[in-house]
TORMILUM-721482 format. One line per 4 residues: number of its first residue (from 1); their letters; for each residue x negated, y, z of N, C-alpha, C. Coordinates in Angstrom, 2 decimals, always signed. Layout:
% TORMILUM-721482
NUM = A = X Y Z X Y Z X Y Z | ... .
This chain:
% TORMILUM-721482
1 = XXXX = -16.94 +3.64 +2.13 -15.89 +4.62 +2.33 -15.27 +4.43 +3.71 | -14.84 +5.89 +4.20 -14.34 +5.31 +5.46 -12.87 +5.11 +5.11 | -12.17 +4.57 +6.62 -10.23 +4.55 +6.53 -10.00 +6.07 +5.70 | -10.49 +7.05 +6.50 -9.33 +8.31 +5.87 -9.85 +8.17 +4.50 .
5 = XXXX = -11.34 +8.36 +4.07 -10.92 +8.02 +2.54 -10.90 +7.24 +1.62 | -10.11 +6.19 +2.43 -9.78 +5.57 +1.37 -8.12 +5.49 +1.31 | -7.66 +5.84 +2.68 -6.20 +6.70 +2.33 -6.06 +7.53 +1.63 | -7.01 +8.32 +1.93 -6.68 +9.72 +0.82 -6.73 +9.35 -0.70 .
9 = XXXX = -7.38 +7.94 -1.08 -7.43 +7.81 -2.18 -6.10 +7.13 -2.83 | -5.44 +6.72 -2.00 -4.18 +5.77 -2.07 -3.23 +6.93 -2.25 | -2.91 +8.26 -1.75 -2.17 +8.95 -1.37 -2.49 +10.06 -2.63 | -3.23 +10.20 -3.10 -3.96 +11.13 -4.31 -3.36 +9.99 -5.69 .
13 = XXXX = -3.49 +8.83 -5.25 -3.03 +7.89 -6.75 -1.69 +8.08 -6.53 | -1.29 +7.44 -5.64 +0.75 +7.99 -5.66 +1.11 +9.28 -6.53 | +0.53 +10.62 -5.45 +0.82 +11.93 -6.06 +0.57 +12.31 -7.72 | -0.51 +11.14 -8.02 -1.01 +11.24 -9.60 +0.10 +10.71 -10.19 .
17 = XXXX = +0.90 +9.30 -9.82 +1.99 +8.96 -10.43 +2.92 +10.12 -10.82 | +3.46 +10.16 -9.48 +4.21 +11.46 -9.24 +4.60 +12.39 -10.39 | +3.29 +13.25 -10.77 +3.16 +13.87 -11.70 +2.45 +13.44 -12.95 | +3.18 +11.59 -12.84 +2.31 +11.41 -14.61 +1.08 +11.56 -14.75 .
21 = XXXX = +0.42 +11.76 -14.02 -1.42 +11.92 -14.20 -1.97 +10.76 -14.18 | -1.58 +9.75 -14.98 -2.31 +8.45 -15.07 -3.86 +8.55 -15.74 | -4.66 +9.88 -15.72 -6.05 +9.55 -16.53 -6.48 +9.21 -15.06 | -5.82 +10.32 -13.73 -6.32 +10.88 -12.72 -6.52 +9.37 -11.81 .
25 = XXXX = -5.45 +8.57 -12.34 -5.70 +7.36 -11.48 -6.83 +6.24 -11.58 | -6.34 +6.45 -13.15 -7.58 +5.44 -13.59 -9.45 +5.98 -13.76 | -9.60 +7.25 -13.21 -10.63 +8.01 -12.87 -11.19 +7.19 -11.18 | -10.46 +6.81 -10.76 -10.28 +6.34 -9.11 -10.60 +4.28 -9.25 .
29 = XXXX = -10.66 +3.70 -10.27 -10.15 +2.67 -10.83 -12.24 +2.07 -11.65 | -12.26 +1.04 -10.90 -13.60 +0.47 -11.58 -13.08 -0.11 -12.74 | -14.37 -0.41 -13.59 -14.31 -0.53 -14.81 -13.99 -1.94 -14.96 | -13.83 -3.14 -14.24 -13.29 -4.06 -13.99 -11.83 -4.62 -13.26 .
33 = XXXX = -11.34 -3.60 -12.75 -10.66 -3.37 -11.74 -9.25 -4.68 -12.29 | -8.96 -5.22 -11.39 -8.03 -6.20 -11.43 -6.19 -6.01 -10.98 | -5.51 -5.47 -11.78 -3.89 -4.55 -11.20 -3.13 -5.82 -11.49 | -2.70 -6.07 -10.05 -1.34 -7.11 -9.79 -0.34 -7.08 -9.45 .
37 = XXXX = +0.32 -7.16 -10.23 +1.91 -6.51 -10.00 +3.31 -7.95 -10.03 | +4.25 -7.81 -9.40 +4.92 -9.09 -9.50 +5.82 -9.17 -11.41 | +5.31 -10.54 -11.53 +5.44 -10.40 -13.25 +7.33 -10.43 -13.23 | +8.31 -9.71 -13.73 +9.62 -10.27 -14.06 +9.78 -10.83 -15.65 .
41 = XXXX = +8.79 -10.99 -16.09 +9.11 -11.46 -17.15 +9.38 -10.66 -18.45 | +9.20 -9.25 -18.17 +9.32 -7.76 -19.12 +7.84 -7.12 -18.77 | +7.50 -6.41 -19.91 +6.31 -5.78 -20.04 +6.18 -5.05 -18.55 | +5.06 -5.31 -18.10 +4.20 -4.13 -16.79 +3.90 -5.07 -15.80 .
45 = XXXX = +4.59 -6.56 -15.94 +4.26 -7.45 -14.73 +3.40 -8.15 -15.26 | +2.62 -9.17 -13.87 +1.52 -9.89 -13.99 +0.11 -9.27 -13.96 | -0.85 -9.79 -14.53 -2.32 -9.02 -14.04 -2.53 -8.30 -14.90 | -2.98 -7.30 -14.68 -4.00 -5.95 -16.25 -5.34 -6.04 -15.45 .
49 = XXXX = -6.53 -5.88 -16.24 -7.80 -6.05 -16.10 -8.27 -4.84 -16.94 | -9.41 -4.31 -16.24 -10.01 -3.33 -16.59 -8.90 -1.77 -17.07 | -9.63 -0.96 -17.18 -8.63 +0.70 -17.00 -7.85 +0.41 -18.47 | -8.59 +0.19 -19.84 -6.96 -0.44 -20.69 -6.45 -1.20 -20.09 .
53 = XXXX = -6.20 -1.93 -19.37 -5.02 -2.64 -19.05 -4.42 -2.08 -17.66 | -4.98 -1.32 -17.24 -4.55 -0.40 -16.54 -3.24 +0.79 -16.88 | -3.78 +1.65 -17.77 -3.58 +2.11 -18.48 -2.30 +1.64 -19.41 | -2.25 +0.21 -19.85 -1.33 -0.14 -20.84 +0.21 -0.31 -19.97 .
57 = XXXX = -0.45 -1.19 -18.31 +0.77 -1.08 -17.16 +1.23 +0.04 -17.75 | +0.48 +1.26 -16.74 +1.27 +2.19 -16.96 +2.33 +2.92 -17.60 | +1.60 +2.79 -19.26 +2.70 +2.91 -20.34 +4.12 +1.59 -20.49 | +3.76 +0.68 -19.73 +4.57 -0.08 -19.96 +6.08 +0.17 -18.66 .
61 = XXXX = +5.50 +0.53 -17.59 +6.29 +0.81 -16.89 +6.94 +2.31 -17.17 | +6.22 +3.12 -17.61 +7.02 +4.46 -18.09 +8.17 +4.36 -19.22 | +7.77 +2.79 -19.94 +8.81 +2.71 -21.37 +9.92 +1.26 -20.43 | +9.56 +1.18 -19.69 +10.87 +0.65 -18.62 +11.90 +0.90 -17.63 .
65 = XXXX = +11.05 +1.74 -16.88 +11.96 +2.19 -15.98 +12.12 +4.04 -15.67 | +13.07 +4.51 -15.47 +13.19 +5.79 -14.94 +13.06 +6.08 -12.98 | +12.08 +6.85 -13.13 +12.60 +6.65 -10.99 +12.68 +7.42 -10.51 | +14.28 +7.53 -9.96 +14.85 +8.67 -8.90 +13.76 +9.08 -7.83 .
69 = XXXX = +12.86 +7.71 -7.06 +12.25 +7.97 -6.16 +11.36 +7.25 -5.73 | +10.25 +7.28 -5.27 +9.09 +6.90 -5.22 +8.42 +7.48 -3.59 | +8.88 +6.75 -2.56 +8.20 +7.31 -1.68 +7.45 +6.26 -0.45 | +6.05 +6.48 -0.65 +4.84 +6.63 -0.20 +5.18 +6.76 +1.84 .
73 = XXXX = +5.48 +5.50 +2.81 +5.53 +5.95 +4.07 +4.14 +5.82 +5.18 | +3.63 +5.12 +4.81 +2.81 +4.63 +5.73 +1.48 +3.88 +5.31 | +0.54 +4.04 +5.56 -0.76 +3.48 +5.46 -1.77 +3.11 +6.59 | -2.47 +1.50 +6.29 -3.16 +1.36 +7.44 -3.95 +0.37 +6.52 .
77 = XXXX = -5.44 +1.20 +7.33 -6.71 +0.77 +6.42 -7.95 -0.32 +7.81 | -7.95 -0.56 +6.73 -9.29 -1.66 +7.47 -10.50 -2.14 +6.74 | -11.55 -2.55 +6.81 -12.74 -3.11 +6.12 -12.57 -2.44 +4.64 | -11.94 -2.88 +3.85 -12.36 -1.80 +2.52 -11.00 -2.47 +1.85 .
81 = XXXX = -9.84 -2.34 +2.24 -8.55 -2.12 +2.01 -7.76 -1.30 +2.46 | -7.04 -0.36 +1.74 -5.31 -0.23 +2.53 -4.60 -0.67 +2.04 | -3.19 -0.88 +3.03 -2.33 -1.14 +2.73 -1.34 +0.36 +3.04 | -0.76 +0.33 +1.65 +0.57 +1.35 +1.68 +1.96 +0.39 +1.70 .
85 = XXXX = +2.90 +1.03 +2.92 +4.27 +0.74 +2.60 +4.97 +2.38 +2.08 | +6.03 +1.47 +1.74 +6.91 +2.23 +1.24 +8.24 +1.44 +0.05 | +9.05 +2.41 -0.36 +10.25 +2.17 -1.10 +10.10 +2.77 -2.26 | +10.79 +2.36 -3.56 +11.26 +3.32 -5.00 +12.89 +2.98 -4.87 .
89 = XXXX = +13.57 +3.79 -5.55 +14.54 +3.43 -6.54 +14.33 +3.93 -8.08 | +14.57 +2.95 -9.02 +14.60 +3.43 -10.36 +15.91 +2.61 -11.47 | +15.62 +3.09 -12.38 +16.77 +2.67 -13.36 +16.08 +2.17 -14.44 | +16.15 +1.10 -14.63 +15.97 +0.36 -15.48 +16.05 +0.67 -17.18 .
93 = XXXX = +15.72 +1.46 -18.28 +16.08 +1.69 -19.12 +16.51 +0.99 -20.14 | +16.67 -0.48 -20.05 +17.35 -1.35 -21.12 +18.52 -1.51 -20.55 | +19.07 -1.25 -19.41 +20.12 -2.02 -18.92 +20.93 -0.71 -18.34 | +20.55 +0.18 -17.91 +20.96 +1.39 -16.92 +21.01 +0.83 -15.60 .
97 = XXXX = +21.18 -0.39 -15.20 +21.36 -0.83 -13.81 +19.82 -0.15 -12.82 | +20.35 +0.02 -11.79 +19.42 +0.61 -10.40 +19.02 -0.31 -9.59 | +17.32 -0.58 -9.04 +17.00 -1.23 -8.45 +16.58 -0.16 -7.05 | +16.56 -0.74 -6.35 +15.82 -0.20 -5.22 +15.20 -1.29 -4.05 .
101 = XXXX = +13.93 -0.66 -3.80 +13.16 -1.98 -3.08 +12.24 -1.05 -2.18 | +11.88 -2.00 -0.98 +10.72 -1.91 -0.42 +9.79 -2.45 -0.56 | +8.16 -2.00 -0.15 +7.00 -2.22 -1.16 +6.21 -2.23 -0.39 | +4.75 -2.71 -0.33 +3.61 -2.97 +0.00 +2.54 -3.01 -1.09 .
105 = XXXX = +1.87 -2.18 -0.98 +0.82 -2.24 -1.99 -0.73 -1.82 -1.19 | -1.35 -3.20 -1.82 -2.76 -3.44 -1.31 -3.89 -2.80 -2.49 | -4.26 -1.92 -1.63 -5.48 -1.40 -2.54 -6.99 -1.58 -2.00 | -7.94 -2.79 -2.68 -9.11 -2.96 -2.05 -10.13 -2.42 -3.24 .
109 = XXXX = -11.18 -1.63 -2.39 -12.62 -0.66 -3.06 -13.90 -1.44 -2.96 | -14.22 -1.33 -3.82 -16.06 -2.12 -4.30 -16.69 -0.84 -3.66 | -18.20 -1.59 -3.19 -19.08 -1.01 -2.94 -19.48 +0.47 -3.50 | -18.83 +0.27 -4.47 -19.04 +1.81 -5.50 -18.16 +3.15 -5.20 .
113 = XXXX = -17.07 +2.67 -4.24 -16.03 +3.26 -3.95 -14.80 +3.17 -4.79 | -14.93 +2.69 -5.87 -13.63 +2.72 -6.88 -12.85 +1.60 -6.49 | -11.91 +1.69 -7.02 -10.97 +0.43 -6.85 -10.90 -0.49 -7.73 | -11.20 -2.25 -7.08 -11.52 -3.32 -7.76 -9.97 -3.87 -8.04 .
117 = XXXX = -9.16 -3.99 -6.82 -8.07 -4.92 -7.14 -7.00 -3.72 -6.64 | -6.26 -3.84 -7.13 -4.55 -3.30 -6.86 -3.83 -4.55 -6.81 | -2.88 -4.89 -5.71 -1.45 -5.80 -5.68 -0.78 -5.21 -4.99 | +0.57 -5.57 -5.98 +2.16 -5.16 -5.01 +2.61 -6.68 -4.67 .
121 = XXXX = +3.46 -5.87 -3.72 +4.58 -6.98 -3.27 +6.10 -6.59 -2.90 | +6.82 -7.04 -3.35 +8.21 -5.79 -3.68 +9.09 -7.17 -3.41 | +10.66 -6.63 -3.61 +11.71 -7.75 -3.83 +11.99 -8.20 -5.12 | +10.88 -9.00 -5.49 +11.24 -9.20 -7.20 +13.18 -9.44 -7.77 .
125 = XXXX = +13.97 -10.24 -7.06 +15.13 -10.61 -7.38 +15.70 -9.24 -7.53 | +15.58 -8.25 -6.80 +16.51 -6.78 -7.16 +15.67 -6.20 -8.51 | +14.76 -6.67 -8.88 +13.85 -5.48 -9.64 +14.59 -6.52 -11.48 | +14.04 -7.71 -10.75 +14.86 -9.09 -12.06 +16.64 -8.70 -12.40 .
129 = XXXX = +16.71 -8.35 -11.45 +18.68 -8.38 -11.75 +18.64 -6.96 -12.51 | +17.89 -5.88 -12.47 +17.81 -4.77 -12.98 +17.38 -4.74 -14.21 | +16.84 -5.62 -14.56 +16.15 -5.48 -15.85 +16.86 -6.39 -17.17 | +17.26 -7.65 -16.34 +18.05 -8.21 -17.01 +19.54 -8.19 -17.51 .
133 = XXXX = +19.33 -8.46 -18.96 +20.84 -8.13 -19.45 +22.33 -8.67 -18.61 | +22.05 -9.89 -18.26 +23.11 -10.40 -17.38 +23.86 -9.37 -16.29 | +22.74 -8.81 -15.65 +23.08 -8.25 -14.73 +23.71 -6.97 -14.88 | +23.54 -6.23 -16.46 +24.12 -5.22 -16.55 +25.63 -5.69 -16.97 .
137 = X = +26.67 -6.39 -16.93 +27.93 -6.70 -17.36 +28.77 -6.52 -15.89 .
């Protein structure tokens, strides 16, 4: 794959979030594919393997958090990665408290073109204080 598409593929999975189209992502997603996310200790963090556990993230983060915003700034690709920056804010649904963070997310493609590994890298301590009961008092 070249850089543009494999931006375009990064930028097509966002917009799938976007609008809830999680089959559309995991259509983009090898059948091994490895999703790393920073664990807080509540369902959606840590590793998912293969498109169910893909898939289960997903549902797990939709039954966690609500998000005002989700935006996608910048991408820069090389050898058979991009990297996307960007920011969310969301609300936490056990707690109502609001996190907001900036983000980096590495998306690297197998030979096949699909995507093997997904990792973020975010400010876990704002996303932890959001989720946790403490923090809502």
């Amino acid at each position: 794959m070249t850089s543009e598409e494999m931006i375009q593929v990064a930028k097509n999975g966002y917009a799938n979030f976007g609008r809830g189209d999680i089959a559309a992502i995991l259509e983009t997603c090898d059948e091994n594919i490895e999703w790393i996310t920073p664990d807080l200790g509540v369902p959606g963090g840590g590793i998912s393997r293969g498109r169910a556990g893909v898939a289960q993230f997903f549902q797990q983060i939709g039954d966690t958090w609500t998000f005002q915003a989700f935006e996608p700034k910048n991408y820069i690709a090389g050898g058979n990665q991009v990297v996307a920056q960007g920011s969310y804010t969301a609300t936490s649904k056990a707690t109502g408290k609001q996190a907001s963070a900036d983000w980096a997310m590495v998306w690297t493609f197998g030979a096949n073109g699909k995507l093997v590994q997904f990792q973020e890298y975010t400010d876990t301590a704002t996303l932890r204080d959001a989720v946790t009961a403490a923090s809502a008092a």
